[in-house]
PDB file of N, CA, C and O in Angstrom:
ATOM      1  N   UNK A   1      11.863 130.820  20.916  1.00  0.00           N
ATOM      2  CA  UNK A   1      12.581 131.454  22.001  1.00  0.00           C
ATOM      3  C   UNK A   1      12.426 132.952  21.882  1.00  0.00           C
ATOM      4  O   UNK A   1      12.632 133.578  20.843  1.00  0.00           O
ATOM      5  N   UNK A   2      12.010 133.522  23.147  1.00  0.00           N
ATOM      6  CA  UNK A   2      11.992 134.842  22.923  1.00  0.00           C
ATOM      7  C   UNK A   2      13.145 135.840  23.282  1.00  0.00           C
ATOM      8  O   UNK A   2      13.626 135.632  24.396  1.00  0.00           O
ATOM      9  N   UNK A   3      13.826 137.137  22.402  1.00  0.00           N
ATOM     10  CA  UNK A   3      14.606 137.403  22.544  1.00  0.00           C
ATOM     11  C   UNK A   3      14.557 138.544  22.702  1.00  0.00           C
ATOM     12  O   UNK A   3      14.122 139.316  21.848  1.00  0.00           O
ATOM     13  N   UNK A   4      15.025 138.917  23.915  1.00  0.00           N
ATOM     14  CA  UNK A   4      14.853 140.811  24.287  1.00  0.00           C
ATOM     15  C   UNK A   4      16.000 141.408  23.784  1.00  0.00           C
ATOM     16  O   UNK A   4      17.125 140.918  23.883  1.00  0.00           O
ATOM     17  N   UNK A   5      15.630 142.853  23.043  1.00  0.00           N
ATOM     18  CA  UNK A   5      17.039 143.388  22.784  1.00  0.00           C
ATOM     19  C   UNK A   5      17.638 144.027  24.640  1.00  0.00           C
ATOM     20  O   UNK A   5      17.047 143.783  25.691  1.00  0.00           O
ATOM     21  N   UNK A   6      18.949 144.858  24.476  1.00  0.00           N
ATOM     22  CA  UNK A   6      19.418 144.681  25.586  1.00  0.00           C
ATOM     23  C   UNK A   6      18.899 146.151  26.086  1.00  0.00           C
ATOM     24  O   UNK A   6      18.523 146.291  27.249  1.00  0.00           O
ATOM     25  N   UNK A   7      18.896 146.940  25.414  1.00  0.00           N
ATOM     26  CA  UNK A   7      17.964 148.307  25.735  1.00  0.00           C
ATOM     27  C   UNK A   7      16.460 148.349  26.109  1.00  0.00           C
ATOM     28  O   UNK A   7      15.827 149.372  26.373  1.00  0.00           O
ATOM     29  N   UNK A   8      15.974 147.051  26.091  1.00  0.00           N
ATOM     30  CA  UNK A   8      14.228 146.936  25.863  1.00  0.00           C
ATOM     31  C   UNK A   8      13.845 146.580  27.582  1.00  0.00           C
ATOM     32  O   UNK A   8      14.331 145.734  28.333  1.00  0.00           O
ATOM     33  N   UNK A   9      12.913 147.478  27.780  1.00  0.00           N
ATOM     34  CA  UNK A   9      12.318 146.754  28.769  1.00  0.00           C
ATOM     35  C   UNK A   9      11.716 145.744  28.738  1.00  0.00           C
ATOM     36  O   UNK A   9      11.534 145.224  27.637  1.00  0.00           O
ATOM     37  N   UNK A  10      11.186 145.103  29.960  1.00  0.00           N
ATOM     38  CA  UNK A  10      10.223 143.515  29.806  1.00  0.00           C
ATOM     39  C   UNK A  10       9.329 143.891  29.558  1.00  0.00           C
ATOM     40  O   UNK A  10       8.702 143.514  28.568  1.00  0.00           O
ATOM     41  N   UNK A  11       8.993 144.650  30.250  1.00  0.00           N
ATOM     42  CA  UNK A  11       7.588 145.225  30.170  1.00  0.00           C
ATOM     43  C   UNK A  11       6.888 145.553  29.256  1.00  0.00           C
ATOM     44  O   UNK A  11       5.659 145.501  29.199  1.00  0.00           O
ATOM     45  N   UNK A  12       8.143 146.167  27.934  1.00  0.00           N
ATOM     46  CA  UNK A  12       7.636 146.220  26.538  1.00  0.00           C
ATOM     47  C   UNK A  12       7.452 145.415  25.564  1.00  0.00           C
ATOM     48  O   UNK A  12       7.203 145.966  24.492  1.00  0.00           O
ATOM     49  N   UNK A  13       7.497 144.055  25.569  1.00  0.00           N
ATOM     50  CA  UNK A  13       7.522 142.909  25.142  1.00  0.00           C
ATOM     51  C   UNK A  13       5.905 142.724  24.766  1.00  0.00           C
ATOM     52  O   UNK A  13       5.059 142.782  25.659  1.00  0.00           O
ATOM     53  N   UNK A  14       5.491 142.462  23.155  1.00  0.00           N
ATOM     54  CA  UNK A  14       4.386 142.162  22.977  1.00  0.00           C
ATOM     55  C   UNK A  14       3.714 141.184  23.705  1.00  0.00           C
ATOM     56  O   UNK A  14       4.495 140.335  24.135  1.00  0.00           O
ATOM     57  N   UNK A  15       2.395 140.971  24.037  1.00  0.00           N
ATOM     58  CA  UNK A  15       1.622 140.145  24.999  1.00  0.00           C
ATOM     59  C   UNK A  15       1.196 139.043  23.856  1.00  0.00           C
ATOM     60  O   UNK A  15       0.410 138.135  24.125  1.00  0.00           O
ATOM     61  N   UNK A  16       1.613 139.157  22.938  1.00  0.00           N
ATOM     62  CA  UNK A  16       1.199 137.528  22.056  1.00  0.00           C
ATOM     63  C   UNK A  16       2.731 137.031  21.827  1.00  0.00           C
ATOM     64  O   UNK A  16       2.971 135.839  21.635  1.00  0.00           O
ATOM     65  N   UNK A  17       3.779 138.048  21.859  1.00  0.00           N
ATOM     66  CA  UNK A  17       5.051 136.714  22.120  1.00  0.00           C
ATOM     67  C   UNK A  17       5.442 136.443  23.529  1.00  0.00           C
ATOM     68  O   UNK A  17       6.353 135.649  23.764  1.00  0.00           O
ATOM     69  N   UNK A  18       4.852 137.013  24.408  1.00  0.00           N
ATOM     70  CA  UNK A  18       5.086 136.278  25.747  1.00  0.00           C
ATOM     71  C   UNK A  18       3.855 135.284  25.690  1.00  0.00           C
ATOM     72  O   UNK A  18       4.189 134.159  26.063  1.00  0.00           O
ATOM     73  N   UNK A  19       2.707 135.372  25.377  1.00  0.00           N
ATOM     74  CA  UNK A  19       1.656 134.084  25.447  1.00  0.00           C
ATOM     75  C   UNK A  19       2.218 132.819  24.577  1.00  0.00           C
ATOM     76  O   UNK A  19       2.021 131.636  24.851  1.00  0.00           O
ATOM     77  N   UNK A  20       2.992 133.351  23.419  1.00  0.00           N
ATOM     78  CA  UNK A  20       3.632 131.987  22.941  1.00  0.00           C
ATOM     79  C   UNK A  20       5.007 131.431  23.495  1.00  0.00           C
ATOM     80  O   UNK A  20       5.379 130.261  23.572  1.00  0.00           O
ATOM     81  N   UNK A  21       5.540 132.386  23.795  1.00  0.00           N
ATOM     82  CA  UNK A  21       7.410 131.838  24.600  1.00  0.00           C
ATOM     83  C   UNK A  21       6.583 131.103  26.087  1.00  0.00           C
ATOM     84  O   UNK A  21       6.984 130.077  26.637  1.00  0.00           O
ATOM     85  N   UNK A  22       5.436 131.874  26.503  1.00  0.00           N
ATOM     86  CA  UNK A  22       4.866 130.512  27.760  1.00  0.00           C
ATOM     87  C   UNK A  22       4.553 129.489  27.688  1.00  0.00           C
ATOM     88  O   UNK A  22       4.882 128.534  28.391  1.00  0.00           O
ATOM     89  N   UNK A  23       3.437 129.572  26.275  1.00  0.00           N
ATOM     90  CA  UNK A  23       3.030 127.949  25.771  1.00  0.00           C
ATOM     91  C   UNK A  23       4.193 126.964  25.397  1.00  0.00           C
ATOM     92  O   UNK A  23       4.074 125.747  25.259  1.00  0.00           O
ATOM     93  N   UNK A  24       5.204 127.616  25.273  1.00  0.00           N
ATOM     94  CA  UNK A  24       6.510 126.221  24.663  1.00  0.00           C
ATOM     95  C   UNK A  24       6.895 126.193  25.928  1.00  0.00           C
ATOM     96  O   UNK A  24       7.126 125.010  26.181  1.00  0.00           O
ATOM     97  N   UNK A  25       7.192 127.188  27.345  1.00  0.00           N
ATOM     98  CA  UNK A  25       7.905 126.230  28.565  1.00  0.00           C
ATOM     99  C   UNK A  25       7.447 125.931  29.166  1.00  0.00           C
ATOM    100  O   UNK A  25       7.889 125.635  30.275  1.00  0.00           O
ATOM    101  N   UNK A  26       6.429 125.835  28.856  1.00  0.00           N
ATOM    102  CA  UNK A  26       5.178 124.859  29.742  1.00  0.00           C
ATOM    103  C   UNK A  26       5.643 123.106  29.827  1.00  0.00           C
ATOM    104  O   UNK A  26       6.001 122.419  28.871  1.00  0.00           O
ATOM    105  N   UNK A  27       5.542 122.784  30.891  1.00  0.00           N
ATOM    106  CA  UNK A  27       5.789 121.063  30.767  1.00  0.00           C
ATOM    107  C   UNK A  27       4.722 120.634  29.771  1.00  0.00           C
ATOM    108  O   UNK A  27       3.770 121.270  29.318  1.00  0.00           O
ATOM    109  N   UNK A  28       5.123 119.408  29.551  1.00  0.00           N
ATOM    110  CA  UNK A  28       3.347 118.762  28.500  1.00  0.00           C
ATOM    111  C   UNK A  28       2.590 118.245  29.733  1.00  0.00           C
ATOM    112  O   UNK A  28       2.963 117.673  30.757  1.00  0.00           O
ATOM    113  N   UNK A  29       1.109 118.744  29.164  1.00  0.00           N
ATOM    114  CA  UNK A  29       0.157 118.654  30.380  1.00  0.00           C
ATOM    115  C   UNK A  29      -0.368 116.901  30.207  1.00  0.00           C
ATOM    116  O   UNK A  29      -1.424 116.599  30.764  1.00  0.00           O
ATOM    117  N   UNK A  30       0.125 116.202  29.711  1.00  0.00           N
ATOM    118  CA  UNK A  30       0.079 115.145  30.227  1.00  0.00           C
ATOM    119  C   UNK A  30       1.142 114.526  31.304  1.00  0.00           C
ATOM    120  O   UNK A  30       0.935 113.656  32.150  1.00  0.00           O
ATOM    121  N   UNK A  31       2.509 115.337  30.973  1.00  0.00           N
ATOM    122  CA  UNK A  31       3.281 114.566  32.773  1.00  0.00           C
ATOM    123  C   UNK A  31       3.227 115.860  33.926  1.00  0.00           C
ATOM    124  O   UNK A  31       3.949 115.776  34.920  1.00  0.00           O
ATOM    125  N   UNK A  32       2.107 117.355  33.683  1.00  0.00           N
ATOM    126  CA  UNK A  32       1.913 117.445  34.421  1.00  0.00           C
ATOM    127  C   UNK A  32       0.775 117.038  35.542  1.00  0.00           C
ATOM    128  O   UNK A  32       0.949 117.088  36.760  1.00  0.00           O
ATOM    129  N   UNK A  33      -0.282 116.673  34.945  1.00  0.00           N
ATOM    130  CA  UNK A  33      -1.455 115.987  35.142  1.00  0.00           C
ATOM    131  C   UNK A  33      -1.253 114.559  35.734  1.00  0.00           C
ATOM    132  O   UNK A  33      -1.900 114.279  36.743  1.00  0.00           O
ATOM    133  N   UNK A  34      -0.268 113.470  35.104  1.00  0.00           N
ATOM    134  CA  UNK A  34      -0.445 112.075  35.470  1.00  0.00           C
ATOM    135  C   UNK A  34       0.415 112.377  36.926  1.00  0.00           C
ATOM    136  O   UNK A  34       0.066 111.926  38.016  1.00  0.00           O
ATOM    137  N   UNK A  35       1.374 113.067  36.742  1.00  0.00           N
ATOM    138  CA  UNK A  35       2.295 113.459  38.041  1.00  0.00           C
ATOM    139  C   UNK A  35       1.895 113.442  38.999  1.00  0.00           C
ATOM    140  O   UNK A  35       2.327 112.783  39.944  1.00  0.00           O
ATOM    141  N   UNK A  36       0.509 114.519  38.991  1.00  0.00           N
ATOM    142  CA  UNK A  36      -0.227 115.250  39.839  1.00  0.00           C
ATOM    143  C   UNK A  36      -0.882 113.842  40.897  1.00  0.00           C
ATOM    144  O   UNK A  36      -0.745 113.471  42.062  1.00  0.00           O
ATOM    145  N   UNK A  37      -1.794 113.304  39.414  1.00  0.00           N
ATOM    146  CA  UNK A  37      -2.790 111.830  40.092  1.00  0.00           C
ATOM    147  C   UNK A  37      -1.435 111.362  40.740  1.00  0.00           C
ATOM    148  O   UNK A  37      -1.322 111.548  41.952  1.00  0.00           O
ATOM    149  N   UNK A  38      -0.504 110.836  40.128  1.00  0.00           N
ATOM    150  CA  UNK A  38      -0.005 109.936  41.350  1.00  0.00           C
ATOM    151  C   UNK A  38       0.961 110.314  42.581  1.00  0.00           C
ATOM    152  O   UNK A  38       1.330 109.385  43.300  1.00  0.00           O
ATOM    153  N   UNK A  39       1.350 111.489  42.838  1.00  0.00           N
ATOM    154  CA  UNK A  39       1.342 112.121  43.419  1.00  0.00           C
ATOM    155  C   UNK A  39       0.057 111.857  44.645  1.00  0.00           C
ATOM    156  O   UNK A  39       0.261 111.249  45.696  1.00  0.00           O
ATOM    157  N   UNK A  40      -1.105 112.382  44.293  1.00  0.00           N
ATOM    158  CA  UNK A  40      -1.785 112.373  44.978  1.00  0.00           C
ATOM    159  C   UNK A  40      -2.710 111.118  45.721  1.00  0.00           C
ATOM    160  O   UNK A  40      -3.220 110.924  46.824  1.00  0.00           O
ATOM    161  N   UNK A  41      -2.616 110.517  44.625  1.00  0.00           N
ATOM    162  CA  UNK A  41      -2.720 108.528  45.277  1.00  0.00           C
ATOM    163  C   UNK A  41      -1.702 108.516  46.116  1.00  0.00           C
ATOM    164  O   UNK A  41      -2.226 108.354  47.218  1.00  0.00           O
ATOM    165  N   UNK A  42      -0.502 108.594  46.260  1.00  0.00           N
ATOM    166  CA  UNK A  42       0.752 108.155  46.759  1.00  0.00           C
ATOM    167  C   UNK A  42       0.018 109.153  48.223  1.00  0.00           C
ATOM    168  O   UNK A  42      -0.011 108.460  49.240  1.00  0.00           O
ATOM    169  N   UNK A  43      -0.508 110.523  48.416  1.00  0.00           N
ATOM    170  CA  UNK A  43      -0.240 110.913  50.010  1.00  0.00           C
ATOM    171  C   UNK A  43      -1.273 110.699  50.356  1.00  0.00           C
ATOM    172  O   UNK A  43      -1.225 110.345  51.534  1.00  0.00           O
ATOM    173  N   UNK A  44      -2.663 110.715  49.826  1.00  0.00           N
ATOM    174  CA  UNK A  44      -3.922 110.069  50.280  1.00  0.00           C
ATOM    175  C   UNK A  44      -3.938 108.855  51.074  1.00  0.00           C
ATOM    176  O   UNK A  44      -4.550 108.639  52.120  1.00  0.00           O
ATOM    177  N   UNK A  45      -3.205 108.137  50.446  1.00  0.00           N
ATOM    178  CA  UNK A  45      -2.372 106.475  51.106  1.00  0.00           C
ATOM    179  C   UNK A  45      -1.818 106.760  51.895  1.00  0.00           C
ATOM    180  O   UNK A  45      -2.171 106.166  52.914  1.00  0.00           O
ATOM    181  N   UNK A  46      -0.902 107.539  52.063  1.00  0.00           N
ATOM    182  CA  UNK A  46       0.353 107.472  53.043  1.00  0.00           C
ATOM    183  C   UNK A  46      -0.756 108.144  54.164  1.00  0.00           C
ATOM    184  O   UNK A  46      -0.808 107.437  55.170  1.00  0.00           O
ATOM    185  N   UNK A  47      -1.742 109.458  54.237  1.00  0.00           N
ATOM    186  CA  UNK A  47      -2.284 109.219  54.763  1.00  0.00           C
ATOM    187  C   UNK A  47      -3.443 108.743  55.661  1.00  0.00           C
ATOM    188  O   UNK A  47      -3.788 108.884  56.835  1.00  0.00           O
ATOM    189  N   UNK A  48      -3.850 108.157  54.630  1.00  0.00           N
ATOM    190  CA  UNK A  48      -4.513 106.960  55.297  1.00  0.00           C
ATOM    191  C   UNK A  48      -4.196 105.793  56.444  1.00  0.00           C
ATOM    192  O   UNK A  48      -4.698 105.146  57.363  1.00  0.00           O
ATOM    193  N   UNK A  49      -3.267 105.967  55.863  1.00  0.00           N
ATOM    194  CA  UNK A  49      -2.164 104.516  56.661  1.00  0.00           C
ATOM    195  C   UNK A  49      -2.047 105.244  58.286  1.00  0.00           C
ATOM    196  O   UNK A  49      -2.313 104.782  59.396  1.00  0.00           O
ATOM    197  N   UNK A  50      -1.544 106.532  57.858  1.00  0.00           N
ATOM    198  CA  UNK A  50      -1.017 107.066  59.348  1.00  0.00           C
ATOM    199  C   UNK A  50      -2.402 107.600  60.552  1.00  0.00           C
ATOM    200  O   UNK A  50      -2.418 108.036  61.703  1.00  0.00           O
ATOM    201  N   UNK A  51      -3.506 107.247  59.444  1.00  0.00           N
ATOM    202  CA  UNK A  51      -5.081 107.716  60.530  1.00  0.00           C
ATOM    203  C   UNK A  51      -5.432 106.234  60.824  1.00  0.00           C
ATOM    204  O   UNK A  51      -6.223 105.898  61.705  1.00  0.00           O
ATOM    205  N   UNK A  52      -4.585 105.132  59.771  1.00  0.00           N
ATOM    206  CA  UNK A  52      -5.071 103.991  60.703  1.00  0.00           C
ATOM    207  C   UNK A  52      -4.737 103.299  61.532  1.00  0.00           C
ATOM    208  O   UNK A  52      -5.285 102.332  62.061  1.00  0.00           O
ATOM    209  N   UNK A  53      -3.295 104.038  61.764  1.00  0.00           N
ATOM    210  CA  UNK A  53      -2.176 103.277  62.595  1.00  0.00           C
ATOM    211  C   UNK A  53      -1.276 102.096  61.926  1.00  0.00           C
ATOM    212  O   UNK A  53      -0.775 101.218  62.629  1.00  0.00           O
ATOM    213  N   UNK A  54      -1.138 102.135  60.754  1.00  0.00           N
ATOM    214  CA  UNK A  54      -0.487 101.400  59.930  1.00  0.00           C
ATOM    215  C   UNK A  54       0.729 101.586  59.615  1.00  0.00           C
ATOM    216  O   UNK A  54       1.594 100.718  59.487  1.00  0.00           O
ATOM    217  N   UNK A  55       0.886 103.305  59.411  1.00  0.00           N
ATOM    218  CA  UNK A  55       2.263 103.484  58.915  1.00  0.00           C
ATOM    219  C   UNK A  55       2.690 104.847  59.962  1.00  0.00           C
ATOM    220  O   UNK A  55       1.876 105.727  59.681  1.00  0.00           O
ATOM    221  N   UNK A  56       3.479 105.272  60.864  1.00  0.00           N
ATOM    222  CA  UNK A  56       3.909 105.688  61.685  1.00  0.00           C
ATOM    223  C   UNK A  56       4.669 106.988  61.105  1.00  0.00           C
ATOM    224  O   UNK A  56       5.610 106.522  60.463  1.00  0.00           O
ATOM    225  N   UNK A  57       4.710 108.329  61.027  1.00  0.00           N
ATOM    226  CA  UNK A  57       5.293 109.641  60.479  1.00  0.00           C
ATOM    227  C   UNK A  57       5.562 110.492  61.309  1.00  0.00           C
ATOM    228  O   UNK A  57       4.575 110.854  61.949  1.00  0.00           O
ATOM    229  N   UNK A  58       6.512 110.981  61.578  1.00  0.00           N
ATOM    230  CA  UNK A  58       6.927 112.286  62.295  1.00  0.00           C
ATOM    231  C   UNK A  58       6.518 113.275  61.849  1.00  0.00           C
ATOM    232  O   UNK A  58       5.804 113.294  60.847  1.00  0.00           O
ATOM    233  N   UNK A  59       6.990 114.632  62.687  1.00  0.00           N
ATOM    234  CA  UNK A  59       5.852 115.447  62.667  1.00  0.00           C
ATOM    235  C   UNK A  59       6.562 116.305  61.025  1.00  0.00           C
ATOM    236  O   UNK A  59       5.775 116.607  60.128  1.00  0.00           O
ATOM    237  N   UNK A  60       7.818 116.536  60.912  1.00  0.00           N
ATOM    238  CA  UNK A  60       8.078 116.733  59.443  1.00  0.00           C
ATOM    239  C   UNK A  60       7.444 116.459  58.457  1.00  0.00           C
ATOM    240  O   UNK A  60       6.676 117.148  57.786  1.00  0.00           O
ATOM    241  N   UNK A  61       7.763 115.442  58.362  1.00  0.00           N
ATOM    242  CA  UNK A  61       6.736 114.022  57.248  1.00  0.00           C
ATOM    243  C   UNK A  61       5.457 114.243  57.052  1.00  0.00           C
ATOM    244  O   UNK A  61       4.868 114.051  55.988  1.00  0.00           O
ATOM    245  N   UNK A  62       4.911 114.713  58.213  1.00  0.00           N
ATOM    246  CA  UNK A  62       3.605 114.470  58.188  1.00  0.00           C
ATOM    247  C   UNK A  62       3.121 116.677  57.535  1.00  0.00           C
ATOM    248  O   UNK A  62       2.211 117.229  56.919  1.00  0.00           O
ATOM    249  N   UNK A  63       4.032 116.970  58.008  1.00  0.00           N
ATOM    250  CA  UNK A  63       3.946 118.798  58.016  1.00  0.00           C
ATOM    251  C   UNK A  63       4.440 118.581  56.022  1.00  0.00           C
ATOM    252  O   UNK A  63       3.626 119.239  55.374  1.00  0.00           O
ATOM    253  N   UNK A  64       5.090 118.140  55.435  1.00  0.00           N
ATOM    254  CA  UNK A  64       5.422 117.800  54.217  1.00  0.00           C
ATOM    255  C   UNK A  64       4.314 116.847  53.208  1.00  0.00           C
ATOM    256  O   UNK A  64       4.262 116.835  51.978  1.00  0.00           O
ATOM    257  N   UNK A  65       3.459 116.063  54.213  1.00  0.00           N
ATOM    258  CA  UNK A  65       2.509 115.560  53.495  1.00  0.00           C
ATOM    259  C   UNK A  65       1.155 116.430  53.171  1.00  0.00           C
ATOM    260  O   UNK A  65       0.398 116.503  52.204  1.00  0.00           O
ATOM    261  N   UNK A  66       1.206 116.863  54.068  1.00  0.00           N
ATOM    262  CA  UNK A  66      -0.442 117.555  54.317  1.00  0.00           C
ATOM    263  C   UNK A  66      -0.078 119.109  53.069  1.00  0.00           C
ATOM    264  O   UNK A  66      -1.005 119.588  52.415  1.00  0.00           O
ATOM    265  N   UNK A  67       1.283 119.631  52.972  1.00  0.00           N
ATOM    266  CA  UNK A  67       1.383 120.589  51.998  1.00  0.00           C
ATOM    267  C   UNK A  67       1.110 120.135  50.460  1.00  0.00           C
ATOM    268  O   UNK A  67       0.581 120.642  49.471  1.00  0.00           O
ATOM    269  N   UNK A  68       1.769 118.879  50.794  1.00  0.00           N
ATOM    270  CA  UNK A  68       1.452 118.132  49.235  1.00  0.00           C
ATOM    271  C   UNK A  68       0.344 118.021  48.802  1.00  0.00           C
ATOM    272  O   UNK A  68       0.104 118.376  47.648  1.00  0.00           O
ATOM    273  N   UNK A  69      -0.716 117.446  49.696  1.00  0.00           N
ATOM    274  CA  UNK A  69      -1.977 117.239  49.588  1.00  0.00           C
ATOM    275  C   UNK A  69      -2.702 118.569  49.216  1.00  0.00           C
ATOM    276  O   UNK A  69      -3.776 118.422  48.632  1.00  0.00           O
ATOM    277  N   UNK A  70      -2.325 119.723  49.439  1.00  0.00           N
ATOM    278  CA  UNK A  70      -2.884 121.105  49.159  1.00  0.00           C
ATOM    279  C   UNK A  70      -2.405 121.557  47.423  1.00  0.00           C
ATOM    280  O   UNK A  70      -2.975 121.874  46.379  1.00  0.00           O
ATOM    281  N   UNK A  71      -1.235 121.381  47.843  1.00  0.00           N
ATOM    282  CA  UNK A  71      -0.788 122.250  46.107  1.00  0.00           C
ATOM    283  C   UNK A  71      -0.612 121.354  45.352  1.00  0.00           C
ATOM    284  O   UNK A  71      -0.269 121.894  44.300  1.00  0.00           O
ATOM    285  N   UNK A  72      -0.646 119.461  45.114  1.00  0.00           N
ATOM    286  CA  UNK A  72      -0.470 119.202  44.132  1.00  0.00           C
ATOM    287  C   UNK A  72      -2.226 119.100  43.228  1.00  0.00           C
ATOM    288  O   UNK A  72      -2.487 118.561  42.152  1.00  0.00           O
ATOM    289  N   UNK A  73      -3.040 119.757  44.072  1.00  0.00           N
ATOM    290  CA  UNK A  73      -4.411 119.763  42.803  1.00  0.00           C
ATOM    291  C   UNK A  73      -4.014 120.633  41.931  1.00  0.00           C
ATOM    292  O   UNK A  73      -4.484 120.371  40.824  1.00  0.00           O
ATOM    293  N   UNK A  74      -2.935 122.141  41.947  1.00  0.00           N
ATOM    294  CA  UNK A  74      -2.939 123.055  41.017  1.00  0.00           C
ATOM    295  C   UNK A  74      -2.092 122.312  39.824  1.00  0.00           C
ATOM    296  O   UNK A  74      -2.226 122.638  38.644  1.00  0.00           O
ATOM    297  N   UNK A  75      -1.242 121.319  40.248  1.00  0.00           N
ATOM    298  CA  UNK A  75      -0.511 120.794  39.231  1.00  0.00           C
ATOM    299  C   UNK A  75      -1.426 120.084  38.136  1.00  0.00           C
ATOM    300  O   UNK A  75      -1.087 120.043  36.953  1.00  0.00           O
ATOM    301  N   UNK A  76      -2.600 119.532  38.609  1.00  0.00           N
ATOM    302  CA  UNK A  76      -3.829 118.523  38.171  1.00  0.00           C
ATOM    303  C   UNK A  76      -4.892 119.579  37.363  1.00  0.00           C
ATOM    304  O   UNK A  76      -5.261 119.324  36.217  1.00  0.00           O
ATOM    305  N   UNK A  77      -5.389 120.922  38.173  1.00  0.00           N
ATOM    306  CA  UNK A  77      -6.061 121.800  37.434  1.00  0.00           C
ATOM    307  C   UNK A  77      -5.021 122.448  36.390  1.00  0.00           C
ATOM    308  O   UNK A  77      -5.504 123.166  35.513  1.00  0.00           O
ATOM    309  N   UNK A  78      -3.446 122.220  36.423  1.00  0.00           N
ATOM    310  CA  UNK A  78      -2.990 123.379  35.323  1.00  0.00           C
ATOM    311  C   UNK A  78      -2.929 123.030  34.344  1.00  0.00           C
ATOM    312  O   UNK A  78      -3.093 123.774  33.377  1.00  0.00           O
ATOM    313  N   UNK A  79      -2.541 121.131  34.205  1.00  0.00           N
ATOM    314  CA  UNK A  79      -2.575 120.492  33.746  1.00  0.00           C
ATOM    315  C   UNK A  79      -3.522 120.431  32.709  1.00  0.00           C
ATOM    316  O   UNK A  79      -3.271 120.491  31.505  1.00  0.00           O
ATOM    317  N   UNK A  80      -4.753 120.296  33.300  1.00  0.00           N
ATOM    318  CA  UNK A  80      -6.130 120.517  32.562  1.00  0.00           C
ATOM    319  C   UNK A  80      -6.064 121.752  31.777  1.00  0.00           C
ATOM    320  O   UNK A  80      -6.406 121.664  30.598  1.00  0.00           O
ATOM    321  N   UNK A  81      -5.666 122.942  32.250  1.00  0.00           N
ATOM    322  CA  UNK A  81      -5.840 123.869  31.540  1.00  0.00           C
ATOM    323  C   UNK A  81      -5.034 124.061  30.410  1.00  0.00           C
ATOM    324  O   UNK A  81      -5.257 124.785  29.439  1.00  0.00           O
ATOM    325  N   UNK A  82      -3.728 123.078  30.721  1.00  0.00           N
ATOM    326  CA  UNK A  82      -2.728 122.946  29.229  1.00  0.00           C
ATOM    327  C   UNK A  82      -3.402 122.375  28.311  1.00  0.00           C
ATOM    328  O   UNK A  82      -3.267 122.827  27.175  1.00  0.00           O
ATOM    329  N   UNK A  83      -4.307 121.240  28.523  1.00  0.00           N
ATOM    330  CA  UNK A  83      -4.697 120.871  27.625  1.00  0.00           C
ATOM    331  C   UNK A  83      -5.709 121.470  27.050  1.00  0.00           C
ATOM    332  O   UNK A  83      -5.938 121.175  25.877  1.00  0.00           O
ATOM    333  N   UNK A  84      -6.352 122.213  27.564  1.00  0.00           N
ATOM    334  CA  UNK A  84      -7.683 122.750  26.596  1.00  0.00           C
ATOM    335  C   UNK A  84      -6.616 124.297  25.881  1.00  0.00           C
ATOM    336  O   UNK A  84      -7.016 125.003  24.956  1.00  0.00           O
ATOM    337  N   UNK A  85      -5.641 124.436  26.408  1.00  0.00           N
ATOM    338  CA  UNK A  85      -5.132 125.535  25.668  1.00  0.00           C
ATOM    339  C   UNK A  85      -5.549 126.749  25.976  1.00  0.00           C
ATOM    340  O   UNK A  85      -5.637 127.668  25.162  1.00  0.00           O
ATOM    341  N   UNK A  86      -5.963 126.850  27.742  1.00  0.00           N
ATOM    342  CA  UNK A  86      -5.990 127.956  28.051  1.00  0.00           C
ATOM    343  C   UNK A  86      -5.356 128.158  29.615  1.00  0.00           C
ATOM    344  O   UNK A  86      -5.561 127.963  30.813  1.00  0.00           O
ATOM    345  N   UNK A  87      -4.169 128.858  28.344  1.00  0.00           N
ATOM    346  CA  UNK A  87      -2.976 129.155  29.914  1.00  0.00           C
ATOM    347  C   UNK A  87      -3.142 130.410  30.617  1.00  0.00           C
ATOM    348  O   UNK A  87      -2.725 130.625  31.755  1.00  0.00           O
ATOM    349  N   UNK A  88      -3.869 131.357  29.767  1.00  0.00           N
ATOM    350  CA  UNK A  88      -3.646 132.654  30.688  1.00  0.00           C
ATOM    351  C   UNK A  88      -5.208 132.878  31.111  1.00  0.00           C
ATOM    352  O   UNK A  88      -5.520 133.811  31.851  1.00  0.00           O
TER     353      UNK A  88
END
């Protein structure tokens, strides 16, 4: 845990104990990664269904799917990058 005194700026904070206080609050890049895949099986499907006329979505739903489909690859690439151990 990193601990600032109360006079210290952030800014003055060594750059190898902020690279390590990041590596510990990092989720583990295995439930950010498996998250990600199913996550992304789950809206690929959903839309699939709704280009085949299978499963029926309003325009919310559908404005909420298509965002998902965009940002959950960074969860999948960060994932990856937890694991090789390169966060910054």
């Amino acid at each position: 845990m990193l601990s600032v005194p109360r006079n210290m700026n952030v800014f003055q904070i060594p750059h190898h104990q902020l690279r390590t206080t990041a590596k510990h609050a990092a989720p583990p890049p295995n439930v950010l990664t498996g998250f990600g895949m199913l996550f992304i099986l789950q809206g690929v499907g959903q839309m699939v269904g709704t280009l085949t006329g299978q499963v029926t979505l309003n325009r919310p739903e559908l404005g909420v799917l298509v965002a998902d489909l965009l940002t959950i690859p960074t969860w999948i690439i960060g994932g990856i990058l937890l694991w090789r151990q390169a966060i910054f």
